[in-house]
N, C-alpha and C positions, 0 to 999 in steps of 0.2 A: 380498503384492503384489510384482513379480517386477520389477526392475532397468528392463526394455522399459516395463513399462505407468505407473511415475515416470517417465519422459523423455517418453514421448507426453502423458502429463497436463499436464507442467511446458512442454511446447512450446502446446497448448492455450492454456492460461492465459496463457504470454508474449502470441501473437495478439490472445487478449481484450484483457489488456492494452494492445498498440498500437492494435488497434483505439478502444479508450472512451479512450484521449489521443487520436487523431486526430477523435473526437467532439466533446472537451472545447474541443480546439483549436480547432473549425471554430465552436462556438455563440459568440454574442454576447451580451454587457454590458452592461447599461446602468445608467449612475449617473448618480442626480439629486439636484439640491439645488435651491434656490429659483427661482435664474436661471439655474442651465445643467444640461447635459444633457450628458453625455460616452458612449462606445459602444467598449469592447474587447472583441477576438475573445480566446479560452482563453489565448492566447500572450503575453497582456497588449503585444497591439498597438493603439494608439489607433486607431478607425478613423473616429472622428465627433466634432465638437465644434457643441453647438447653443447659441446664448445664448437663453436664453429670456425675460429683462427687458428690456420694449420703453423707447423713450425714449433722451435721452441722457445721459450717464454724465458725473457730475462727480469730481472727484480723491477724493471719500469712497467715491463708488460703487465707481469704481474696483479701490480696496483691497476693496470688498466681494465683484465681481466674483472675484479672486482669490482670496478664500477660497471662495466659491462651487465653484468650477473645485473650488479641494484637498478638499474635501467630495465633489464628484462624483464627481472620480477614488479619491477612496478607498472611495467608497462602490463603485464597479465591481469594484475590486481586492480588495475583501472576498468579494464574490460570486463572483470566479474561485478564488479560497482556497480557501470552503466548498464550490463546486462538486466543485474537484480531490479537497480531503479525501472527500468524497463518493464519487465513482468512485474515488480511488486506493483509497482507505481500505478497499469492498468489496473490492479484491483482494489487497490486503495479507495478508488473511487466510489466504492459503497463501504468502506471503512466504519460508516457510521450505524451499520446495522447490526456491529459487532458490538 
């Protein structure tokens, strides 16, 4: 393999690359827990916050509320991890041409 045809390979690859983050970036999130609903785009930008326990909220709930939320949100941000690992991770694998 000739000097020309590693640099067209390894410019290829870069593209895919940008292209499947610009993928990653654009799909949306969604983490739930009991009473909420939260929604990040790839870039772990919030882009929605839904309560979803009807009624109103005494100072127990409250605290419940809020771990509710950190559940959600973690749960989103797990899914953009394993997402990225995902797509990065298939290209990773010529990593070494970079």
């Amino acid at each position: 393999m000739n000097m020309q045809s590693i640099m067209a390979q390894a410019q290829k690859m870069q593209r895919d690359i940008t292209k499947k983050k610009g993928e990653l970036d654009n799909t949306e999130f969604t983490g739930k827990s009991e009473w909420v609903s939260v929604k990040f785009n790839g870039t772990k930008k919030l882009i929605d916050i839904k309560i979803i326990k009807e009624g109103n909220l005494d100072e127990d709930d409250k605290e419940a509320l809020e771990d509710m939320l950190k559940i959600a949100i973690n749960d989103a941000m797990s899914q953009i991890d394993k997402a990225t690992e995902k797509i990065m991770g298939n290209l990773s694998q010529f990593g070494g041409l970079f």
